[in-house]
DSSP file (Angstrom, degrees, kcal/mol; ACC not computed):
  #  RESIDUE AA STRUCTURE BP1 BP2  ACC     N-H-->O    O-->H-N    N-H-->O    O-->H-N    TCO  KAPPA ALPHA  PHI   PSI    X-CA   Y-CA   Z-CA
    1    1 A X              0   0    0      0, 0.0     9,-3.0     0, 0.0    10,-0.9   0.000 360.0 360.0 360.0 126.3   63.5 -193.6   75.0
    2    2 A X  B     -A    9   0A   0      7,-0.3    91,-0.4     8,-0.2     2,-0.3  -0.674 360.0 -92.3-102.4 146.2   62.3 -196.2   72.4
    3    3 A X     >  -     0   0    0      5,-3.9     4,-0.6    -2,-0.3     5,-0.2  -0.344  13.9-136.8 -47.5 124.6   58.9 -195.9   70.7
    4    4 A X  T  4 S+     0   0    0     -2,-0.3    -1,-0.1     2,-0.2    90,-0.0   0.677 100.8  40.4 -86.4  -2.1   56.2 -197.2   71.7
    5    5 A X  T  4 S+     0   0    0      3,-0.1    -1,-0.1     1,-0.1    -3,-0.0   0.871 128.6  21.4 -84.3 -82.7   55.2 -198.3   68.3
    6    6 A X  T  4 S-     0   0    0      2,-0.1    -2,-0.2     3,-0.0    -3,-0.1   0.071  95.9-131.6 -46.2   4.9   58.4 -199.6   66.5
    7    7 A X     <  +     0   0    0     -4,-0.6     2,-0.3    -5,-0.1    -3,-0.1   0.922  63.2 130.3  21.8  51.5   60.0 -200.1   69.7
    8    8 A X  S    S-     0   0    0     -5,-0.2    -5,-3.9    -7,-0.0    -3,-0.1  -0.941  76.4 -76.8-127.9 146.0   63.1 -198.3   68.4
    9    9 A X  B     -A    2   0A   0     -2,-0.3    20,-0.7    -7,-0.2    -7,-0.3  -0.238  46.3-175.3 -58.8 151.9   64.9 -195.9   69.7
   10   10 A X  S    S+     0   0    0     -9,-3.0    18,-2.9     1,-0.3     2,-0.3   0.854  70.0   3.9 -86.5 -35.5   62.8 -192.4   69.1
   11   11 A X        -     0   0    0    -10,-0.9     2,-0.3    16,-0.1    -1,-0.3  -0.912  68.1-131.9-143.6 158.3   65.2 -189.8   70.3
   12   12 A X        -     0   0    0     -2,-0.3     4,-0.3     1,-0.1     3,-0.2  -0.818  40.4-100.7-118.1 157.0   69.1 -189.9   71.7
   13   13 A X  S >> S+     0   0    0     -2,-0.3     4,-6.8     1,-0.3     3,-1.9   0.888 117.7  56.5 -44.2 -60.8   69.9 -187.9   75.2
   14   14 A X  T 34 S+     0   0    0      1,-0.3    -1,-0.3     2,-0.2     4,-0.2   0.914 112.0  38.8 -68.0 -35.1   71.4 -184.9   73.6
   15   15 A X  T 34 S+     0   0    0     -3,-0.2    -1,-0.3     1,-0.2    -2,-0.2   0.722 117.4  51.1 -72.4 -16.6   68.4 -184.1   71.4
   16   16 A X  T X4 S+     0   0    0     -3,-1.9     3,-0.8    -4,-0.3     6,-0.4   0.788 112.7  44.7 -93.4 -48.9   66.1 -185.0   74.1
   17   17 A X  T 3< S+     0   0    0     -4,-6.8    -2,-0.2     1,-0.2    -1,-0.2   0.570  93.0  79.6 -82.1  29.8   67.8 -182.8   76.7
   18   18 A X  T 3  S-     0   0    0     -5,-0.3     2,-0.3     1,-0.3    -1,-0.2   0.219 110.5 -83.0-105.5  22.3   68.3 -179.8   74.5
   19   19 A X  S X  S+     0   0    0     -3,-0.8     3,-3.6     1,-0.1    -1,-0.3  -0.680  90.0  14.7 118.5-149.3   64.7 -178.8   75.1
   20   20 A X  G >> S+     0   0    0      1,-0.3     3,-3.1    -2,-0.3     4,-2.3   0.701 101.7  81.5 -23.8 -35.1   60.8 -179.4   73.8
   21   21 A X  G 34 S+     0   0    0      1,-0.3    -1,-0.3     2,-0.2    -5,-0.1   0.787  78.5  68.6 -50.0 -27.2   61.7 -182.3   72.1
   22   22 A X  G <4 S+     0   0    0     -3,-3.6    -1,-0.3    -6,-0.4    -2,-0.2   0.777 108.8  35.3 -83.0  -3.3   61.4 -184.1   75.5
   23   23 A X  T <4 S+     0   0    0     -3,-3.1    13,-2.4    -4,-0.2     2,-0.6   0.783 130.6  13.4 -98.5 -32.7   57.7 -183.6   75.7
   24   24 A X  E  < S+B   35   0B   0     -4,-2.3     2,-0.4    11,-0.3    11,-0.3  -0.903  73.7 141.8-132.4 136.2   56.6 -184.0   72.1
   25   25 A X  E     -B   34   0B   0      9,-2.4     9,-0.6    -2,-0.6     2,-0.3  -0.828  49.0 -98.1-154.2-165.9   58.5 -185.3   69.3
   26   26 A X  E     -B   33   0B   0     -2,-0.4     2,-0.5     7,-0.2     6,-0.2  -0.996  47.5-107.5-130.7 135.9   58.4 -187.4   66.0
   27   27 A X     >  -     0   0    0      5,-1.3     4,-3.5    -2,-0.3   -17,-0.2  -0.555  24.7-144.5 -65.8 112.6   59.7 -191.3   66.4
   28   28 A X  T  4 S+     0   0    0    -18,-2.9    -1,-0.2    -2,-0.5   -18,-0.2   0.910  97.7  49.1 -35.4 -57.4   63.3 -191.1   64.5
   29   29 A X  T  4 S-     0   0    0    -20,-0.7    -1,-0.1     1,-0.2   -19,-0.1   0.929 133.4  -2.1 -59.1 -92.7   62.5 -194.8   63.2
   30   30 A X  T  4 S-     0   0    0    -22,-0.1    -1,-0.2     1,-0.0    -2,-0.1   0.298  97.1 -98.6 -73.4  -6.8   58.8 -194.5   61.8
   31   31 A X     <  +     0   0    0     -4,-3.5     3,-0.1     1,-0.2    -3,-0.1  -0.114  54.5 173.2 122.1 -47.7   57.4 -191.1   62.2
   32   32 A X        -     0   0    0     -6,-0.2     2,-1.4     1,-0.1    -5,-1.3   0.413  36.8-133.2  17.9  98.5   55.6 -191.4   64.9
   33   33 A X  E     +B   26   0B   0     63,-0.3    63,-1.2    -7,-0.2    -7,-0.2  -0.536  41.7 169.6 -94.0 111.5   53.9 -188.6   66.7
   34   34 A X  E     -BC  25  95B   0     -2,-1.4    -9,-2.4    -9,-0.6     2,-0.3  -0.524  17.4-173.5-118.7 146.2   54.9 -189.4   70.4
   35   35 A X  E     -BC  24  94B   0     59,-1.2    59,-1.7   -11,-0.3   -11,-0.3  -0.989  38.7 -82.5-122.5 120.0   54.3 -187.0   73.3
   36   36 A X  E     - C   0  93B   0    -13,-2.4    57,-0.3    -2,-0.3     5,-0.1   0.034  36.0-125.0 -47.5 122.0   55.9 -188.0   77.3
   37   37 A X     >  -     0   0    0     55,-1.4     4,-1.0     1,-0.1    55,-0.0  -0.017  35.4 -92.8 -31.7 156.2   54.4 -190.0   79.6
   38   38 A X  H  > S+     0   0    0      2,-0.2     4,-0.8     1,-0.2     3,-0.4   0.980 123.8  62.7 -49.5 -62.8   53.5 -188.8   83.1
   39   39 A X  H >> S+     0   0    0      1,-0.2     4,-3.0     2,-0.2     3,-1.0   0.882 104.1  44.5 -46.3 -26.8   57.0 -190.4   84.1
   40   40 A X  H 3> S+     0   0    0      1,-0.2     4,-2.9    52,-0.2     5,-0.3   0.991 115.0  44.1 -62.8 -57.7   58.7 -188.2   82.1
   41   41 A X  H 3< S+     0   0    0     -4,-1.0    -1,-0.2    -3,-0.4    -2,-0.2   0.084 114.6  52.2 -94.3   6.6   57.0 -185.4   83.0
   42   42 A X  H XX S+     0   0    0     -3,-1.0     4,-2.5    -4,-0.8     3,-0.7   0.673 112.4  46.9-103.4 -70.1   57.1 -186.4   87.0
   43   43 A X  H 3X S+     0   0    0     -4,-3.0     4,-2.1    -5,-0.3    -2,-0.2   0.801 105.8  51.8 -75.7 -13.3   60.3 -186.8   86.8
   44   44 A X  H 3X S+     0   0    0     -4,-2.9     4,-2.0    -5,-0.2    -1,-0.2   0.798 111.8  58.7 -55.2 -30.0   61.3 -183.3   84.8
   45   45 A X  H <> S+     0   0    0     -3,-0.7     4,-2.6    -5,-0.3     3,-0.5   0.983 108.3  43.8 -68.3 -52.7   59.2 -182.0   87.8
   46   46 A X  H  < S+     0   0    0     -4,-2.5     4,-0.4     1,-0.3     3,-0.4   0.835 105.2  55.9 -41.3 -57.5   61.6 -183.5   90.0
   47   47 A X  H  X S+     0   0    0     -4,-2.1     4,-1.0     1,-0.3    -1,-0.3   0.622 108.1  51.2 -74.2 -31.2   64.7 -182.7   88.6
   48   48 A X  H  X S+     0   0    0     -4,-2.0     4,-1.4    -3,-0.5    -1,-0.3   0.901 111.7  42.5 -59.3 -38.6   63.8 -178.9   88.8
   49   49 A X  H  X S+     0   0    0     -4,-2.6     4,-1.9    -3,-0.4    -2,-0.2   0.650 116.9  51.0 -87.5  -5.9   62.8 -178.6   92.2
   50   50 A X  H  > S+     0   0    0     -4,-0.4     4,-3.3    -5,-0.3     5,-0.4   0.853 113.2  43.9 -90.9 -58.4   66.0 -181.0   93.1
   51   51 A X  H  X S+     0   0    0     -4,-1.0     4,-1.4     1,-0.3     5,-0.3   0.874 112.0  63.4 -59.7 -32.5   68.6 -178.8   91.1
   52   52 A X  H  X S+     0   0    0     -4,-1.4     4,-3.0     2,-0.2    -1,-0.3   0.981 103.5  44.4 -44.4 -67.4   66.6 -175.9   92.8
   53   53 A X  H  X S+     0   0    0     -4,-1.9     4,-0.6     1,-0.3    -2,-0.2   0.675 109.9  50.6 -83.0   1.4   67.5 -176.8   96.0
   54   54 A X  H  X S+     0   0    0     -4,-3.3     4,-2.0     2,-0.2     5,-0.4   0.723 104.0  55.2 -89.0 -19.0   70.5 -177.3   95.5
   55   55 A X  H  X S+     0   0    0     -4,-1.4     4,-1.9    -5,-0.4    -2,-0.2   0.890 114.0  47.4 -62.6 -40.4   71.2 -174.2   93.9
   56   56 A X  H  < S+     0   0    0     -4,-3.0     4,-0.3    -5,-0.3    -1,-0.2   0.906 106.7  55.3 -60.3 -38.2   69.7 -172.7   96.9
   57   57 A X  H  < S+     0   0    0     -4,-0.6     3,-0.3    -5,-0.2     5,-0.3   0.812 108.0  49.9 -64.4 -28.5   71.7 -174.9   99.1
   58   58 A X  H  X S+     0   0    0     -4,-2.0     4,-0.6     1,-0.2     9,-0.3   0.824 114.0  43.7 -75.1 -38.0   74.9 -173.5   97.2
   59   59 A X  T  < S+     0   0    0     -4,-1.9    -1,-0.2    -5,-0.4     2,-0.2   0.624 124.5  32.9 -84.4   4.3   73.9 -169.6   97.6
   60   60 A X  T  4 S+     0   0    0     -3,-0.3     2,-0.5    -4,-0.3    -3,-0.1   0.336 128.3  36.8-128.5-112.5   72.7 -169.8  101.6
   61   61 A X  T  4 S+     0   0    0     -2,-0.2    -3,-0.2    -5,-0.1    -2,-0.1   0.189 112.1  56.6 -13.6 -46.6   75.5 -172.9  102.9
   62   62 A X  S  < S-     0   0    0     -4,-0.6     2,-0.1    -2,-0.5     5,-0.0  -0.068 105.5 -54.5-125.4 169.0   78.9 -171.9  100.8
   63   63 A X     >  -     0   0    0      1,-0.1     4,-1.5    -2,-0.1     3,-0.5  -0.124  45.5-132.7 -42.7 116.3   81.0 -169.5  100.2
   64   64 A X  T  4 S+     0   0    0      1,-0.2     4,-0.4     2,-0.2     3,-0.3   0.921 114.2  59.4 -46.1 -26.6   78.9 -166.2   99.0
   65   65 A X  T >4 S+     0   0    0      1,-0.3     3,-0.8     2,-0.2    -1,-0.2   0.812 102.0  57.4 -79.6 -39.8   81.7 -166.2   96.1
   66   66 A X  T 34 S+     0   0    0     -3,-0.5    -1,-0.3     1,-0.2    -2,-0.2   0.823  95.9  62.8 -34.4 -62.8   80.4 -169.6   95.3
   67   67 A X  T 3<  +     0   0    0     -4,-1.5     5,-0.3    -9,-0.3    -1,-0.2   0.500  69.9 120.1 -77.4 -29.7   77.2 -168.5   94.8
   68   68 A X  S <> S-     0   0    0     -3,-0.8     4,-2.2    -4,-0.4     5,-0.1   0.294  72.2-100.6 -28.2 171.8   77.6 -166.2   91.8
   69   69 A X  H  > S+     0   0    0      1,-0.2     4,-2.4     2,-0.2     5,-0.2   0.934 117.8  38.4 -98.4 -51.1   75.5 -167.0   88.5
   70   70 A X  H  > S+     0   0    0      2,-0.2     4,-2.1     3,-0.2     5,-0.2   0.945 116.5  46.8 -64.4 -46.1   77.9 -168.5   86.5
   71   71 A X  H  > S+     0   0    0     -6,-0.2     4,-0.6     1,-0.2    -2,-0.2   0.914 112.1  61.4 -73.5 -28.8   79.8 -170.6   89.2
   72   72 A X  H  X S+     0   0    0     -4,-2.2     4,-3.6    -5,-0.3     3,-0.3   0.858 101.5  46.3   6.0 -81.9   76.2 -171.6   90.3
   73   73 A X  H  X S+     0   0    0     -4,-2.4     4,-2.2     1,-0.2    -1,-0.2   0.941 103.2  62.4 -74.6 -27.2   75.2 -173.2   87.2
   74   74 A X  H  < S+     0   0    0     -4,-2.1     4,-0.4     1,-0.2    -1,-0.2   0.675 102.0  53.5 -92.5  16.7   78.2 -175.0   87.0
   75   75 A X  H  < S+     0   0    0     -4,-0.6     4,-0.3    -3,-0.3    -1,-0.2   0.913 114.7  38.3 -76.7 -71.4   77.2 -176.6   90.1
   76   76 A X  H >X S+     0   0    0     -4,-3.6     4,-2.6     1,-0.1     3,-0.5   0.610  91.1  83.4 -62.7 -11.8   73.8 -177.7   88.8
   77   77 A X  H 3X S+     0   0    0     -4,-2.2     4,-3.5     1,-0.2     5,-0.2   0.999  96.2  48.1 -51.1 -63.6   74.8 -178.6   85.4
   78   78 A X  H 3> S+     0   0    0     -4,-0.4     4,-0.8     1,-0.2    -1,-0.2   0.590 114.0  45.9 -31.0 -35.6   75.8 -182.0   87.2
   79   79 A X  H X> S+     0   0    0     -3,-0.5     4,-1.1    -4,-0.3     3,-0.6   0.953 111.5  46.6 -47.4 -83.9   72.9 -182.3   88.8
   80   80 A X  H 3X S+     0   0    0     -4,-2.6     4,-2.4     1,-0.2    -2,-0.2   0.813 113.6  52.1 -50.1 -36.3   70.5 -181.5   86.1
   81   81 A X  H 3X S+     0   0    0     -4,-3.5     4,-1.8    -5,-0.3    -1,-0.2   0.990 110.7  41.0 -65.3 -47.7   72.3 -183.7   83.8
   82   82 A X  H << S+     0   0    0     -4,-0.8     4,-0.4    -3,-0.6    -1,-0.2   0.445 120.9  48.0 -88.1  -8.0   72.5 -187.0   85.8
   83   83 A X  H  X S+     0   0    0     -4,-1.1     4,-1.3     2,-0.1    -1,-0.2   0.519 111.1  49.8 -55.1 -41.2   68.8 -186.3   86.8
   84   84 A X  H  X S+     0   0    0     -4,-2.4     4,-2.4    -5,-0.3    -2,-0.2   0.865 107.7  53.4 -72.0 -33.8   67.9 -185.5   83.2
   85   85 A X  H  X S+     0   0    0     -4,-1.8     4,-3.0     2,-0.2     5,-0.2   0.946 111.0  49.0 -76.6 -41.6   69.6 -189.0   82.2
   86   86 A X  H  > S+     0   0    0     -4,-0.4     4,-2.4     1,-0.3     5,-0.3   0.959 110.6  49.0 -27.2 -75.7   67.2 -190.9   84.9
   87   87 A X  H  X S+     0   0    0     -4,-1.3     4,-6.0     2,-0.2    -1,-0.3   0.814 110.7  47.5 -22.6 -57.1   64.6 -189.3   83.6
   88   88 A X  H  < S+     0   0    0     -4,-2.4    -2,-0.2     1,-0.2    -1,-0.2   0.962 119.3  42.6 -56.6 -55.5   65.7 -190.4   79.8
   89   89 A X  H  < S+     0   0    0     -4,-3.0    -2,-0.2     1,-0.2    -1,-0.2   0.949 122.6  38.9 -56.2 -67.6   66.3 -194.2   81.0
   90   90 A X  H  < S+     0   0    0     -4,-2.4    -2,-0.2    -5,-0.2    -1,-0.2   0.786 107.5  48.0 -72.3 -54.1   63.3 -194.3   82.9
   91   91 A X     <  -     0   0    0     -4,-6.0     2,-0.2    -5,-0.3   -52,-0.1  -0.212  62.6-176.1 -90.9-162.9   60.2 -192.4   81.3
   92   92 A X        -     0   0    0    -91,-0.1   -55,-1.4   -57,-0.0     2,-0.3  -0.759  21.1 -80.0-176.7-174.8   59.1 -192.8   77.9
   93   93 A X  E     -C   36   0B   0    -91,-0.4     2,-0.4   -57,-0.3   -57,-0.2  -0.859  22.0-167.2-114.4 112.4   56.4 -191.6   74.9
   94   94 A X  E     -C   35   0B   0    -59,-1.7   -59,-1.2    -2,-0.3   -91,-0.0  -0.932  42.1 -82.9-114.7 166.0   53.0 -192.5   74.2
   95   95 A X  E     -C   34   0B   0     -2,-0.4     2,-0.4   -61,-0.2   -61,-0.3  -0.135  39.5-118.7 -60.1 158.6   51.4 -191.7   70.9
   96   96 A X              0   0    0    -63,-1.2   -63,-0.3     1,-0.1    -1,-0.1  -0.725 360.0 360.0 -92.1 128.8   49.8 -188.1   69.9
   97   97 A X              0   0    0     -2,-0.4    -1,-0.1   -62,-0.0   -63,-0.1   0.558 360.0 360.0 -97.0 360.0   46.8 -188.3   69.3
């Protein structure tokens, strides 16, 4: 996601998906204090309720054995990741006021 000031990038994937940082953050380049855009924050809505239902789909459809907590997430990690990277590409920052 580049800044909307400096047009540089503000944040890289892995720091952005590792938590808060993907709603508020400081522009790496200049300082910036940038908070997400609706898209961002439309599509983080998305990406829970998608990775939801598929987690749901795995524990009702599949194997019950399937369904356990651990083999579970590593079912939605895939999801969530390549939903979170959409997301990355896609939304963006506008400044904090």
């Amino acid at each position: 996601m580049n800044c909307p000031k400096c047009k540089q990038p503000a944040i890289g994937f892995i720091k952005w998906a590792r938590g808060t940082e993907a709603f508020k953050t400081k522009c790496a380049s200049c300082g910036v204090s940038l908070k997400a855009n609706i898209i961002t924050i439309i599509g983080f809505v998305i990406t829970v309720l998608i990775t939801g239902v598929f987690v749901f789909f795995v524990k009702i459809y599949l194997d019950p054995e399937l369904s356990k907590g651990f083999l579970k997430f590593l079912f939605a990690l895939p999801i969530a990741i390549i939903l979170g990277f959409v997301v990355f590409k896609v939304g963006g920052y506008k400044e904090s006021k």
